[in-house]
N, C-alpha and C positions, 0 to 999 in steps of 0.2 A: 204336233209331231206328224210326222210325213210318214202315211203309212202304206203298202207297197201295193196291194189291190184291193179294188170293191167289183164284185161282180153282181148284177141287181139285176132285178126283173124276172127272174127265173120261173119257166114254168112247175119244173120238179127240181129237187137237190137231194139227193139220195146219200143220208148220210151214212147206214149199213150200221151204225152203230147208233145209242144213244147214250147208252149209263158206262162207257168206258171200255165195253170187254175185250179181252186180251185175243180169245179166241171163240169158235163159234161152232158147236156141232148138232150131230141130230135133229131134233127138232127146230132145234136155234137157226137152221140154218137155211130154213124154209121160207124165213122172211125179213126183207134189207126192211131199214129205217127208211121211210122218205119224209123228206116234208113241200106238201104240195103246195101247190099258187091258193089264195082264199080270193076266188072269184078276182078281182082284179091287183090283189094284192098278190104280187110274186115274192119269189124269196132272193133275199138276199148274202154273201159270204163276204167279210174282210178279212184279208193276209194284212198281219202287222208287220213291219220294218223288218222284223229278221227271220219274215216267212210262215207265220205259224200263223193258224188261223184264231181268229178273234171270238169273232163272232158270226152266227149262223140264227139268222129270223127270219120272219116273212119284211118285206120291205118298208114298210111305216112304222113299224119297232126299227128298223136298223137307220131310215132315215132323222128318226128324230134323234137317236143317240150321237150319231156321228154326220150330224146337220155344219157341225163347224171344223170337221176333218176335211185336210185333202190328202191325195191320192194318187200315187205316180201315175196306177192304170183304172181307167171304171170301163166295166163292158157290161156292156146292155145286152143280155140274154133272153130277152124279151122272147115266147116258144117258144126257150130250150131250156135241154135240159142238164145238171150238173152233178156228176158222180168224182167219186175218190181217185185219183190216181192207180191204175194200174199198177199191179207187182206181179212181177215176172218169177215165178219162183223155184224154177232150174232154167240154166243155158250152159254152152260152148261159145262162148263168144270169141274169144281169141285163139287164133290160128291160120294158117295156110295152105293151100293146098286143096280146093272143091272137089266132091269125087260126084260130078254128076253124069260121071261115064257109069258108077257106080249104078244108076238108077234105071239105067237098062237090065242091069244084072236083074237086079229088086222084081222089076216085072216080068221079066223073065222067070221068076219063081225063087230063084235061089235067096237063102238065107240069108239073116245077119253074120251068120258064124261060118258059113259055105263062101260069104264075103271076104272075110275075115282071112280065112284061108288062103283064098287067092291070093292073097298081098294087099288086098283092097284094105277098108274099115280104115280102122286107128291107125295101124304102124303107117300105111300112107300118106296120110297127115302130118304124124309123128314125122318122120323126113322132110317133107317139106318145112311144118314146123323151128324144125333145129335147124335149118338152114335158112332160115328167115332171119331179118334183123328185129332189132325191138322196135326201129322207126316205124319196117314195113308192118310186122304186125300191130302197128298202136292207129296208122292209119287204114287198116283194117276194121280193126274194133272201132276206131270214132264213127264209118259209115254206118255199121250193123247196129251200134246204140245211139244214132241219131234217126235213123230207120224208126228201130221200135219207139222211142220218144214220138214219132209221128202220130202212130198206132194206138197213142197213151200210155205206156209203157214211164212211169216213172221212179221206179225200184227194181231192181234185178239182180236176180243171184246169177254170181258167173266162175265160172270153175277154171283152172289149170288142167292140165293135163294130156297136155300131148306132146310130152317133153320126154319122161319116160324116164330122165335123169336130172338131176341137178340142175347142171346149167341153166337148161330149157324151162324145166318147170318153174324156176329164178324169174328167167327171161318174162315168164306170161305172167309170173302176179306181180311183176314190177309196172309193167304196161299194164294190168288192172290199176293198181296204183295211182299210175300218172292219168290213167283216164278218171278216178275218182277225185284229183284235184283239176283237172283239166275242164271235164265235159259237165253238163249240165243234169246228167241224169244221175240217179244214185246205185250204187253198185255195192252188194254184199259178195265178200270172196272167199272162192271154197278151194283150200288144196286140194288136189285129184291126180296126185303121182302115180296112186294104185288104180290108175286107169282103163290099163291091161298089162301084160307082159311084154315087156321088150323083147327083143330078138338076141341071141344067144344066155338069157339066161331064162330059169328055171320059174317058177311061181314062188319057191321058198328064197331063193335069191335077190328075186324082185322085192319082195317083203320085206328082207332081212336090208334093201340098199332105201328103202323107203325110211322103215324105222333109223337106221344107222348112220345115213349118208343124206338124204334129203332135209325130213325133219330135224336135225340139229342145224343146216344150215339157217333153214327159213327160221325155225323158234328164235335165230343168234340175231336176223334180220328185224323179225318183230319187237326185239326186246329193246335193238339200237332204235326203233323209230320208221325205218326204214322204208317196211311194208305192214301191212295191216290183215288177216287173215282170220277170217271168222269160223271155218267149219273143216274140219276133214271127213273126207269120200272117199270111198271104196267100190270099185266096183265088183260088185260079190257075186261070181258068178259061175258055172259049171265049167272047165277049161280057163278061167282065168284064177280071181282069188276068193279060194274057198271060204267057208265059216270061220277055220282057228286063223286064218292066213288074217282075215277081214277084222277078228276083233283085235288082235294085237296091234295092227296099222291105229284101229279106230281106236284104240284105248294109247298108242303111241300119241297122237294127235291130241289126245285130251289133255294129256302129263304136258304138252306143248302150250296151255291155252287155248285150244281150237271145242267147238262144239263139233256133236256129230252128225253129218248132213250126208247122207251116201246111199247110193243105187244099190235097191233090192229086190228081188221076184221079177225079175224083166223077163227071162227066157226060160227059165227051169224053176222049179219050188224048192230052194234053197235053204228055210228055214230061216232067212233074214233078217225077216221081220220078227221073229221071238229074238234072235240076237239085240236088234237095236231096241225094244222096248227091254231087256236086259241090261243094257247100256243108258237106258234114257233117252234114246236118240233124240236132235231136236224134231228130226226129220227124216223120213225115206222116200225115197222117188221111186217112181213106173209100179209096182206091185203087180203088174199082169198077171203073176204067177200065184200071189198070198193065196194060205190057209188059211180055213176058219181059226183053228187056231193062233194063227201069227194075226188075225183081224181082231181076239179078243183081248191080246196082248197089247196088241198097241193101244187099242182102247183104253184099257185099264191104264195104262204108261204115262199116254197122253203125248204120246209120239205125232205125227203130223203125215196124213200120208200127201205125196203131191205129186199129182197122176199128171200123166202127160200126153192127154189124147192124140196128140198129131204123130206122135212114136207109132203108136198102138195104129192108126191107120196108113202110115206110110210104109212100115216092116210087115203089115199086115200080120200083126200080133193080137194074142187073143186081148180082149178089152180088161182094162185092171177093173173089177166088181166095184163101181160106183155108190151104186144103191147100196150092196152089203156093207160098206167100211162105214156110209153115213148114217144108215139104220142100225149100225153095232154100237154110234157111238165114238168112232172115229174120227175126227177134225181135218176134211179132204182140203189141198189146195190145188192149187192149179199152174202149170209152167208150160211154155212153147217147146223146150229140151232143141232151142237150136240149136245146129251142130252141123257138120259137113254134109251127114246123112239127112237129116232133118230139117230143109232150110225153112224153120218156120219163126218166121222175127215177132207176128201178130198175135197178143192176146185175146183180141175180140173174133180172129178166128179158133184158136185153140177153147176157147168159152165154146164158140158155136158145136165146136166136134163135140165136147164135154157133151149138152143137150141133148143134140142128135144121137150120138153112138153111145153113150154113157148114162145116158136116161136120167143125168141132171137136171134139176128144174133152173130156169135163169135166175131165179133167186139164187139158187145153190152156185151156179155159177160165176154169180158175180160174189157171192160172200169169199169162193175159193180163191179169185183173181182180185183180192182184195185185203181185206181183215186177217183171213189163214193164211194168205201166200207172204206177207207180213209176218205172221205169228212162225213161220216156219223158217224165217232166217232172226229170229229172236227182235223183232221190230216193229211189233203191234202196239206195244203203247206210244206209239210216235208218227206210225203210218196205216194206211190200209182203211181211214174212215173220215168221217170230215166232223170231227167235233173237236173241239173247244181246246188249244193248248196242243195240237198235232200240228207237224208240216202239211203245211197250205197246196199240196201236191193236190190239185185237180184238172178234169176234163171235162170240156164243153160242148155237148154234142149238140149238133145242128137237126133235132127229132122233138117232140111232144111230149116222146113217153123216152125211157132209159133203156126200156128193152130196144129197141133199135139196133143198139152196139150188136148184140145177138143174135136176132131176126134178120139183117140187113149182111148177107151171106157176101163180103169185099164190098169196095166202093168206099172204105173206111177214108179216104183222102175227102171225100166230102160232107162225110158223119162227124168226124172229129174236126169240130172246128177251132179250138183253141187248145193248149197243152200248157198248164202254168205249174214250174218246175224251179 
């Protein structure tokens, strides 16, 4: 049997996991699996014919076993090193319309929501958006997730939402869609109609055309085969949609099929977070804002939080409490949240901010951009570690040691030497 890769010689193989775990907190998350070179015995990985990886030994266990296999690819990773495929665990990936006139404002001091105001932020997008086709925005999306694929980026969650309506919000998770049989990397999808408010209508009208008019279109599209849709988001927030506003969308979304995957505590202390551990949530994004309370709650829930440092240094927002949510017990992951405002495609820099501004450790880091950020679009037992019966989704870095990806602040075009997807 022809089987699809062997990659041998390695100096590390960082499997992050060992006995199977779904997810990883607290304590757990202070320290990845590795399995090191034994003196001149490296290690070695085979992906089987339908991508899943095999087997995972040091090199003389793997040579004797599969002495009479061949192999479409062998790479010799001779000092280097090989870790799990990246998972990107929020983005905007599809849409039109750049607002980096926007980022003059930014430094100029003004707001998200002072943005917002002006005409800038969303509804900006939102226009260009619905005026887009689905060709131009799908060749849009194919750059921005071949990009991050460079980056190691081989899972990404990616949302809708700058549609604001029907048609549009249609438009972008069809073109998720086709980019999920098209392109090479793998994409989980989050409706995100409750993105903000549209222009001439209300917060409760918006709501009322989310539940009423959106979600029955898409749930009608999922059922025929059409489209494929994993999560509904809200964005819950002061001047957009409140608490009762956020859980009737989020609980509309569930009665659809959808898990619930949605923006909480970004700008104001909204209570968010005790809603979705209330809910179950799989997952909340940014937390800048969480209370100790809404930190014990998800704890106890088992909710997911997935912080998104590049937000939190680009809007120059207060930092979401790293330390607190992982020493509560919380299960952090980690996302770029590219988006118009936020052009950040790089996982191994959004890791670096985590570190530095977050006072993650690069263990923690890489378990968030990994195993949790997996575990947070429902897809840990399949991705996010390199053992035994997962997709073969890994990254070959051109370094000694793993930390590299972290330490090595850009330059990633010559860190990241191979991406097998």
């Amino acid at each position: 049997m022809m089987r699809k890769l062997l990659v041998r010689h390695a100096k590390q193989a960082v499997v992050v996991c060992r006995n199977g775990e779904k997810v990883l907190k607290g304590d757990a998350m202070k320290n990845v699996a590795v399995i090191e070179e034994d003196g001149q015995n490296g290690v070695s990985i085979v992906i089987d014919s339908n991508g899943l990886i095999e087997a995972v030994d040091h090199d003389a266990t793997i040579q004797q076993k599969y002495k009479d296999s061949d192999f479409n690819q062998v790479i010799d990773a001779t000092g280097k090193c090989v870790i799990p495929g990246l998972v990107d665990g929020h983005t905007h990936a599809v849409w039109d319309g750049d607002r980096v006139k926007e980022f003059a404002m930014k430094l100029a001091g003004a707001s998200y929501m002072e943005v917002h105001q002006a005409g800038g932020g969303i509804n900006f997008t939102v226009q260009h958006t619905r005026n887009a086709s689905e060709d131009r925005l799908y060749e849009l999306l194919q750059e921005r997730l071949t990009r991050m694929l460079t980056y190691g980026t081989t899972l990404v969650e990616s949302k809708s939402g700058y549609g604001l309506e029907a048609d549009t919000e249609i438009k972008m998770l069809k073109v998720l869609q086709r980019a999920k049989r098209e392109l090479p990397i793998e994409i989980s999808t989050t409706f995100c109609g409750a993105h903000s408010i549209p222009k001439g209508k209300t917060a409760d009208e918006a709501t009322d055309d989310v539940i009423n008019v959106q979600l029955p279109q898409i749930q009608q599209l999922m059922e025929s085969g059409e489209l494929e849709v994993d999560h509904i988001d809200v964005f819950c927030e002061k001047g957009v949609f409140d608490l009762d506003q956020t859980k009737r969308i989020l609980q509309a979304g569930v009665n659809a099929g959808m898990a619930i995957n949605f923006h909480g505590e970004e700008l104001h202390p909204m209570k968010s977070a005790e809603l979705g551990a209330e809910l179950n949530a799989r997952a909340i994004s940014h937390l800048e804002e969480i209370s100790d309370e809404g930190i014990t709650a998800m704890a106890k829930s088992g909710s997911i939080g997935v912080l998104l440092p590049a937000t939190a240094y680009v809007l120059r927002l207060n930092k979401p409490p790293a330390r607190k949510l992982i020493d509560s017990g919380v299960a952090v992951a980690l996302g770029t949240d590219f988006n118009p405002g936020v052009f950040c495609l790089s996982m191994p820099l959004a890791m670096h901010l985590a570190c530095v501004n977050l006072h993650m450790s690069m263990n923690e880091a890489l378990i968030a951009a990994t195993i949790n950020a997996a575990a947070s679009m429902g897809k840990s037992a399949s991705h996010g570690s390199l053992e035994v019966g997962k997709v073969g989704d890994l990254v070959i870095l051109n370094a000694p040691r793993w930390e590299h990806l972290i330490y090595q602040m850009g330059g990633h075009d010559h860190l990241i030497q191979y991406v097998n997807k």
